[in-house]
C-alpha positions in Angstrom: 0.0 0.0 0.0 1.3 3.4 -0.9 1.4 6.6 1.3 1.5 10.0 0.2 5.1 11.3 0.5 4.0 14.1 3.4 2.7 11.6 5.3 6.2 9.6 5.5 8.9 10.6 8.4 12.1 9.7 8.6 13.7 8.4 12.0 15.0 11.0 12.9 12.2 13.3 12.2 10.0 11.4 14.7 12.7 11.1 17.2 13.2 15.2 17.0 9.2 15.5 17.5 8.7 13.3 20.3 9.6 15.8 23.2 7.3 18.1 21.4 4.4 15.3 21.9 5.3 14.0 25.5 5.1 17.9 26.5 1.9 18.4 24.3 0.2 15.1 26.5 1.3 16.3 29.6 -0.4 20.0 29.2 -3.4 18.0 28.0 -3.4 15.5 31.2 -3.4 18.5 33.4 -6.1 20.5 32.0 -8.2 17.6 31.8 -7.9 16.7 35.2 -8.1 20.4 36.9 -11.4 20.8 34.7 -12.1 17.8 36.1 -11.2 18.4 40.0 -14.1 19.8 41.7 -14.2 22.5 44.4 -16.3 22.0 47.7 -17.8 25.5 48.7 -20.0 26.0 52.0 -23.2 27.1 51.5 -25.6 28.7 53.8 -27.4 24.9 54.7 -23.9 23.3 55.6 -23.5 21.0 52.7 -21.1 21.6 50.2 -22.3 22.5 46.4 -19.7 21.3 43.8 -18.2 23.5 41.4 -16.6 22.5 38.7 -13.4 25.1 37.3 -12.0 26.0 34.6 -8.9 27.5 33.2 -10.8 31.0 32.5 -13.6 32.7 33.7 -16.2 32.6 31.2 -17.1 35.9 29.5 -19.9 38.3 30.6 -22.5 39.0 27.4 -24.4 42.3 28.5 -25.4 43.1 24.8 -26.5 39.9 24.7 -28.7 39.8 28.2 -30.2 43.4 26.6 -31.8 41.5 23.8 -33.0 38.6 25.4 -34.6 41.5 28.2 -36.3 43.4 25.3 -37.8 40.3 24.0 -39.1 39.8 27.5 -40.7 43.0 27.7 -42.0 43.2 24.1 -43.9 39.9 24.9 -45.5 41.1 27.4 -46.3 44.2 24.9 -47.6 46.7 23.8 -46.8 46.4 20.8 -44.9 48.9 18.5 -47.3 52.1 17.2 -45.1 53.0 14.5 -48.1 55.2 13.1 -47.0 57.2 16.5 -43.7 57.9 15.9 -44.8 60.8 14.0 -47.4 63.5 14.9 -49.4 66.2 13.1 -49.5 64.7 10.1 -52.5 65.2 7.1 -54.1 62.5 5.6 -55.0 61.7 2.3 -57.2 58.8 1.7 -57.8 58.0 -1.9 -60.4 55.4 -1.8 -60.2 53.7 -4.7 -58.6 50.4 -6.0 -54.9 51.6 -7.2 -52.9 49.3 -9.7 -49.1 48.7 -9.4 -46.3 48.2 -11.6 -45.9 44.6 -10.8 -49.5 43.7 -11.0 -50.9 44.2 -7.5 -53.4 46.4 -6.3 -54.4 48.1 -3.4 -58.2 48.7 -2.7 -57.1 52.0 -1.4 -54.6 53.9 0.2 -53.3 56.9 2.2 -50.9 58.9 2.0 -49.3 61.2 5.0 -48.3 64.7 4.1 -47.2 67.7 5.5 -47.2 71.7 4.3 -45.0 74.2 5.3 -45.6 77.9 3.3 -48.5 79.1 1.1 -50.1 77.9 -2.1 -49.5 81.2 -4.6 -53.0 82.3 -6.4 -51.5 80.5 -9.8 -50.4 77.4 -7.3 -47.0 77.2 -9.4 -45.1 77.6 -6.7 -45.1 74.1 -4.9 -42.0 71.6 -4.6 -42.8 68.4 -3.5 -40.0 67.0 -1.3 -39.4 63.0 -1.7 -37.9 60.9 1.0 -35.3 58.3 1.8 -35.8 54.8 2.7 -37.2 55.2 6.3 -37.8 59.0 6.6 -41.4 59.8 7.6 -43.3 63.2 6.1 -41.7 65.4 8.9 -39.2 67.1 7.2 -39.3 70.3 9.2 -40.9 71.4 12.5 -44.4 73.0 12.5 -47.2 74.4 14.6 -48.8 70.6 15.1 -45.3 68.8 15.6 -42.5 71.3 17.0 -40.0 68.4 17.0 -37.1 69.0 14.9 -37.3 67.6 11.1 -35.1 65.3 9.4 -34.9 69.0 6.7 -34.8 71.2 9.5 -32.2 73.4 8.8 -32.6 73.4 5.1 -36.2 74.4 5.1 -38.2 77.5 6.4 -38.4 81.2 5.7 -35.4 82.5 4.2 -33.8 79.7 4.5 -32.2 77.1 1.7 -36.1 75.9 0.2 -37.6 79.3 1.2 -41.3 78.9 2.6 -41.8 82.3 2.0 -41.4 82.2 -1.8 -42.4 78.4 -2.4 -45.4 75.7 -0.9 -43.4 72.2 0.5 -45.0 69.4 0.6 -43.4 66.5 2.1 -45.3 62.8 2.3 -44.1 59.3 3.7 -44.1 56.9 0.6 -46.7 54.2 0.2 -45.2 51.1 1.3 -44.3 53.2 4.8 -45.2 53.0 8.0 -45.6 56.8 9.2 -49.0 57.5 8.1 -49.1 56.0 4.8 -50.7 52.7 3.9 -48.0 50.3 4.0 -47.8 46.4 5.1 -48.4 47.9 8.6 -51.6 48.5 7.4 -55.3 46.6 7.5 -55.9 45.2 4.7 -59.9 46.3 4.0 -60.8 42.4 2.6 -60.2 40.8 5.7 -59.4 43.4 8.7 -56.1 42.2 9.2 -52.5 43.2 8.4 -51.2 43.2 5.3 -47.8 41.8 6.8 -46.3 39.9 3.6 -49.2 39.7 1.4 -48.8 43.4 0.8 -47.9 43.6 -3.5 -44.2 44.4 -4.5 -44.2 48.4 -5.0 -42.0 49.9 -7.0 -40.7 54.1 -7.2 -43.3 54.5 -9.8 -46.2 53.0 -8.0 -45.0 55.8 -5.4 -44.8 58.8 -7.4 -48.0 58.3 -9.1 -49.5 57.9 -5.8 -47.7 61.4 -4.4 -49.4 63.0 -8.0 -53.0 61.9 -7.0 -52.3 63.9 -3.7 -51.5 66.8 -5.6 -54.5 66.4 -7.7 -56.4 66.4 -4.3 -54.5 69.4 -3.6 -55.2 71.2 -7.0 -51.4 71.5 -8.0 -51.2 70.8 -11.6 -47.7 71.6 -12.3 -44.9 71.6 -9.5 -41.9 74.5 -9.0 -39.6 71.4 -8.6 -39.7 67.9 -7.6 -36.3 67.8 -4.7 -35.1 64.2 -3.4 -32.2 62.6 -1.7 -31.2 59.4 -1.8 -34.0 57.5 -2.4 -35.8 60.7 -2.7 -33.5 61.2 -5.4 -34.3 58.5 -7.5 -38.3 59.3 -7.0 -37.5 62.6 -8.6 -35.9 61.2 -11.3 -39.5 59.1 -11.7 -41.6 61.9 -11.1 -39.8 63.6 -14.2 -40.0 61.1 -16.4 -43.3 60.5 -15.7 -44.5 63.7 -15.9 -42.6 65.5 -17.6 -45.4 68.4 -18.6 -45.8 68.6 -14.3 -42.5 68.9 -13.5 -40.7 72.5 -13.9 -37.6 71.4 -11.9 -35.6 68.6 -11.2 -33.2 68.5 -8.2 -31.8 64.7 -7.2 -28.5 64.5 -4.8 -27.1 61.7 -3.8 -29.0 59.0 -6.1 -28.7 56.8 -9.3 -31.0 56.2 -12.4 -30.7 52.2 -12.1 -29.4 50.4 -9.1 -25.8 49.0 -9.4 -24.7 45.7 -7.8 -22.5 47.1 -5.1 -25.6 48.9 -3.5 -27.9 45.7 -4.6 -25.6 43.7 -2.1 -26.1 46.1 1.0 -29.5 46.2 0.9 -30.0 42.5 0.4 -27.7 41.5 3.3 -29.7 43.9 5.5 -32.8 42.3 4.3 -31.1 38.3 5.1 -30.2 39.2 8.6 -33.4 40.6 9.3 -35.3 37.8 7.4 -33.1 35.5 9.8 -34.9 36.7 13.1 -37.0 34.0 14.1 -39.5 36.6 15.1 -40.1 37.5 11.9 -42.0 35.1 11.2 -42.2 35.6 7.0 -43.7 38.7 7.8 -46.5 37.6 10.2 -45.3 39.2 13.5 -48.0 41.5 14.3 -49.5 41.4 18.1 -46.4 39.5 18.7 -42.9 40.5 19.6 -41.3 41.9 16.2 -38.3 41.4 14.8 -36.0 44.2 16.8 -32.6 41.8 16.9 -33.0 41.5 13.1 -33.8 45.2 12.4 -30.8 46.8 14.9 -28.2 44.4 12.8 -29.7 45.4 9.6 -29.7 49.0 10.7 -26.2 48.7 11.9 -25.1 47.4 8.6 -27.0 50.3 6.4 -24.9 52.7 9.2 -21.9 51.4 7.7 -23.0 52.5 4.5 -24.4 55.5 4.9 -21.2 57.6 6.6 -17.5 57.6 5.9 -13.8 55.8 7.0 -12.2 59.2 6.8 -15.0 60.2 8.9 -14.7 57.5 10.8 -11.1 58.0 11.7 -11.3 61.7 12.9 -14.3 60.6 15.1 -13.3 57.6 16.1 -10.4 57.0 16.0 -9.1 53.3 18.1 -10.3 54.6 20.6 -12.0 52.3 23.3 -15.6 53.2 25.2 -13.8 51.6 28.5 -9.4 51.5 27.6 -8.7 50.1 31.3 -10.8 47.4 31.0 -10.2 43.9 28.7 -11.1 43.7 25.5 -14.9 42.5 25.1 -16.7 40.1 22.4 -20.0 43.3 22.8 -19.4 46.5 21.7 -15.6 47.5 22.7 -14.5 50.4 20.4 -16.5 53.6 20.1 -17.6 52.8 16.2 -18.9 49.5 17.9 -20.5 51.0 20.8 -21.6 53.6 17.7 -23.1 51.2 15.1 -24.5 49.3 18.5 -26.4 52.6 19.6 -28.2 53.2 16.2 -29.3 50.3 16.0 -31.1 50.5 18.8 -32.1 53.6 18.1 -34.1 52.5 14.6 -35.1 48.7 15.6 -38.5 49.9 17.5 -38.9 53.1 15.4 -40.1 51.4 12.0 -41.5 48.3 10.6 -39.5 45.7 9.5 -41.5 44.7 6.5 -41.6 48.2 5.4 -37.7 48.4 5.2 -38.2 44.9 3.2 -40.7 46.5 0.6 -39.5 49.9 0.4 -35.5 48.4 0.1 -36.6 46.2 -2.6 -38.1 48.7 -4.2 -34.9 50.6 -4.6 -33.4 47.5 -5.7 -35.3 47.3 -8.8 -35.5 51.0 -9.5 -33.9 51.2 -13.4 -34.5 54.3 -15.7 -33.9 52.2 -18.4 -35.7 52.1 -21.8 -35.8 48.1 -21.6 -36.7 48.5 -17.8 -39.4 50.8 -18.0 -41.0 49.3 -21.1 -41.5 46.0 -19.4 -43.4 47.8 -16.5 -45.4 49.4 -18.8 -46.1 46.2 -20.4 -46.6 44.5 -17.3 -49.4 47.0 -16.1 -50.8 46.5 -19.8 -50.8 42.7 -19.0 -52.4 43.5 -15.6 -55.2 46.1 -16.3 -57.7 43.4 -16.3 -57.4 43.4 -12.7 -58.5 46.9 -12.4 -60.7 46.8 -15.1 -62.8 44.2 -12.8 -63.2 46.2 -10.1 -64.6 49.3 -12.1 -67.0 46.7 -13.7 -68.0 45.9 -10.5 -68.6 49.5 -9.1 -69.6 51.8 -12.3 -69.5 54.9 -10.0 -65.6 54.7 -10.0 -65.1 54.2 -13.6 -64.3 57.6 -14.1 -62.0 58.3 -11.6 -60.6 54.9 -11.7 -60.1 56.1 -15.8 -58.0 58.8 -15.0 -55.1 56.2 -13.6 -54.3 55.8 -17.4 -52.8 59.5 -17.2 -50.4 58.0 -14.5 -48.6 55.7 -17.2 -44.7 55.8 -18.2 -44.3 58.7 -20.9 -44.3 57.7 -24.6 -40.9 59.3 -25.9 -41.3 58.7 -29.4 -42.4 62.4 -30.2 -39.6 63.6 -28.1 -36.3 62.0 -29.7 -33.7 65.0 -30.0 -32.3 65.2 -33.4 -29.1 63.5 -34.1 -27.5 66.8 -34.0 -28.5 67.6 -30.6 -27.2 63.9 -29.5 -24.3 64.0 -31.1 -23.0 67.6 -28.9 -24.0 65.8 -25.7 -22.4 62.7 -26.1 -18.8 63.6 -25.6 -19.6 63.7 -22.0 -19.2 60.2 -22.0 -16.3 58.0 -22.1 -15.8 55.6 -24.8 -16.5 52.7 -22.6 -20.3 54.0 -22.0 -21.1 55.5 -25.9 -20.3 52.0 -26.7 -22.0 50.2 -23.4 -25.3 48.6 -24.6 -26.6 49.6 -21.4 -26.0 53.2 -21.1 -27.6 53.4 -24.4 -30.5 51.7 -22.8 -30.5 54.4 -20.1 -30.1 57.0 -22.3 -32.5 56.3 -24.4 -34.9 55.4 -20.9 -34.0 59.7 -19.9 -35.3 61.1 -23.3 -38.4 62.1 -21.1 -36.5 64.7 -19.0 -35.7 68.0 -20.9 -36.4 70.1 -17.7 -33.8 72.4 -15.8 -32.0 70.0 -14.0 -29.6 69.9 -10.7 -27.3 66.5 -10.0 -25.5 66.5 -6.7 -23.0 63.6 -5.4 -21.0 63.2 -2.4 -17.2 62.0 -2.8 -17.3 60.2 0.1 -20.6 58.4 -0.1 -20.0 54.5 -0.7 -23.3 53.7 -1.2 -24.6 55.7 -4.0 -20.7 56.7 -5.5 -20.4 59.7 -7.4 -20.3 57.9 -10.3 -23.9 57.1 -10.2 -24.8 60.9 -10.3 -22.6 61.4 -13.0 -24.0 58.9 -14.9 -27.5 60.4 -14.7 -25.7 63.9 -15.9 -23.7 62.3 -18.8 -27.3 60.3 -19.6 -29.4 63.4 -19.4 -27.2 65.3 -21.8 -26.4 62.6 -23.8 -30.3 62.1 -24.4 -31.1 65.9 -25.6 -31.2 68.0 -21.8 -29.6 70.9 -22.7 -30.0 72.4 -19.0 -28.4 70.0 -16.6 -26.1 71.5 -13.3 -23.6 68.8 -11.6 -22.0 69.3 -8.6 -19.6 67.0 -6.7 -18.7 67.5 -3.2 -15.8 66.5 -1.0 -17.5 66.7 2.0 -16.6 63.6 4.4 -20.0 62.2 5.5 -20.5 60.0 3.2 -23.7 59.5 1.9 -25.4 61.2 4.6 -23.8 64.4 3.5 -27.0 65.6 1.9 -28.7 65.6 5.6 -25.4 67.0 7.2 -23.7 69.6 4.7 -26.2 72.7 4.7 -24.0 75.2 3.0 -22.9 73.1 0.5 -26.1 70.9 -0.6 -28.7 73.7 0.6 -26.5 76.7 -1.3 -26.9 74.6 -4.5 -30.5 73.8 -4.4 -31.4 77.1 -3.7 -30.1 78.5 -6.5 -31.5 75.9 -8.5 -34.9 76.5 -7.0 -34.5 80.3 -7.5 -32.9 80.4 -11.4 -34.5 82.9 -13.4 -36.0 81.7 -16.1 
């Protein structure tokens, strides 16, 4: 029988080992038998109790006894009123069946919103301000909710998005959970939550919600339509899709079509909270919710939504406790960081919300191919509304009018070759000869209004990149009027709630160009 050459030693190689062994056994022999000697301790009755030792302490877990005590107090309730986290909202109800991109429909829906400012006499003077991921309609403080907006200090009178010249308007998407019909939410055919059987939404489905609220509100053309982040990519949406509504475009820190790198983050956040047992595939209501799912997912998005360099100045190496010894639960201050917003957001919104709205992003794409195959997917899907109007004739009309919500034909719009061929050297040669920009190009024909790009250098999650794409795109596909600005401000991707002077400086003057 033959044996592989490694396994062979010589003589003398085992001979030059064996010390090495006999001291090896002996360490073992000794730890075996003082983990098995046993310690006789007193106790209070006079018998002994026995103890058995070891060569370490064990370690002490406080993060860990913190979830296992909120678990224990969310099963004894209440449970979460995310509807409460937010105050002194309005309400719009729209109470009839709505059909989105991907085929499902909602019998109805609301929609939070806030105002700050005054409708002008023409009512051409309104901006409608769309949200990130998990921001509610509060973007600045007001008479009914004095708290402190996630806007504050870029909106109000005289200030960067001037309520003295302009009407805000500010909602929380469909698919949220501040306010706005969401999975949250009670389903009307059955009085229970949606949870999971709430339809995939996409960034259209919301914007064409946010533009029946301004039909409520008798705004037929907005001053601008402003966003960050994922705000940024619904005002992208809202241009395309109307185009003859929209006077203004502003989007910072956003993309025209999701890219992998930003795919990934949002899919690991939605895995580790998927992996809480107390999600429960999305049924958790009136039971304890998935809070150790949502503080890791949270704590992962953190990472993605600041900056190393940041990071370094803030942080540092520092240590929350340096005397002490080092610790498996949050040790350094980015630890004890990440660990502290996390617990911060994992009671403050639902889970399935980040799940739908997340995904949502995900599958955002300004692409011709992309938005053709919604438009023939709500084509394939009409049926479904079509049943319900049959079913209730006194809605037919204002069910009709959804048709006026559908992706803009671009056909009459095509610039002249001319036109495209003075944009195009904005791009490199890579993307004039990438199928796929040309698909996205070709998907931005819509969008020939005044337009302001911002990007963050800093920001990991949407890279500046991304906003220069949707520049180079927009010229490239006829926009004559497109700004882009690129800041070197170190917060990352949160630099467009952070950096006033710098993000608010530049969408004023947008707001404010003379025409």
């Amino acid at each position: 029988m033959a044996f592989p050459r490694h396994l062979l030693r010589s003589s003398s190689q085992l001979k030059t080992r064996l010390p090495t062994i006999a001291v090896a056994a002996a360490v073992t022999r000794g730890l075996r038998h003082q983990h098995n000697a046993a310690t006789c301790i007193p106790n209070n009755n006079n018998t002994t109790t026995t103890v058995s030792t070891s060569s370490n302490p064990p370690m002490s877990f406080p993060c860990i006894d913190k979830l296992n005590s909120r678990t224990a107090e969310l099963d004894n309730g209440p449970e979460p009123s995310y509807d409460k986290v937010v105050t002194g909202y309005e309400t719009f109800e729209y109470p009839h069946p709505f059909l989105l991109d991907h085929g499902g429909i909602l019998p109805k829906f609301d929609i939070a919103y806030e105002t700050w400012g005054q409708l002008n006499e023409r009512r051409d003077n309104a901006i409608l301000i769309h949200t990130g991921l998990s921001a509610s309609s509060h973007a600045k403080s007001h008479a009914k909710n004095t708290k402190p907006g996630w806007w504050e200090g870029f909106i109000g009178p005289g200030l960067y998005i001037d309520t003295n010249k302009f009407f805000v308007i500010c909602t929380n998407v469909i698919g949220g959970c501040y306010g706005s019909t969401g999975p949250s939410s009670i389903d009307p055919a059955d009085g229970e939550r949606y949870a999971t059987r709430f339809p995939i939404l996409t960034i259209f489905d919301m914007v064409r919600a946010q533009f029946l609220l301004l039909d409520h509100l008798g705004i037929d053309k907005l001053h601008a339509s402003v966003g960050s982040s994922m705000g940024g990519m619904q005002s992208i949406a809202a241009a395309s899709l109307f185009p003859d509504r929209v006077k203004r475009l502003i989007s910072v820190s956003a993309c025209a079509r999701s890219h992998p790198y930003s795919v990934a983050l949002r899919h690991t956040q939605r895995q580790v909270l998927m992996a809480d047992p107390n999600w429960n595939k999305g049924f958790y209501y009136n039971n304890v919710p998935p809070h150790i799912g949502m503080k890791l997912a949270r704590e992962i998005a953190t990472i993605s939504y600041r900056s190393g360099p940041e990071w370094e100045l803030r942080f540092g190496r520092k240590r929350a406790q340096p005397d002490t010894t080092p610790a498996l639960c949050p040790d350094f201050l980015i630890e004890t960081y990440l660990d502290h917003q996390g617990e911060r957001f994992c009671l403050q919104y639902d889970a399935n919300s980040l799940l739908y709205i997340s995904k949502a992003m995900d599958i955002f794409d300004m692409s011709k191919s992309a938005t053709d195959a919604l438009k023939e997917s709500r084509r394939r899907n009409a049926h479904r509304l079509d049943k319900v109007v049959n079913e209730n004739r006194t809605i037919a009309s204002v069910i009709g009018n959804q048709s006026a919500l559908e992706m803009h034909d671009t056909g009459s719009n095509e610039p002249s070759s001319e036109t495209n061929e003075k944009q195009r050297p904005h791009l490199t040669t890579l993307a004039q000869t990438d199928p796929a920009v040309q698909d996205l190009i070709e998907g931005m024909k819509p969008i020939k209004m005044p337009t302001l790009i911002l990007g963050a250098q800093s920001d990991i999650l949407f890279p500046v990149w991304q906003q220069k794409e949707i520049a180079e795109c927009l010229r490239a596909s006829g926009n004559k009027h497109v700004t882009y600005y690129e800041l070197d401000a170190m917060f990352g991707h949160d630099t467009f709630l952070i950096d006033k002077v710098s993000v608010g400086g530049a969408i004023k003057g947008h707001l404010e160009l003379l025409e």
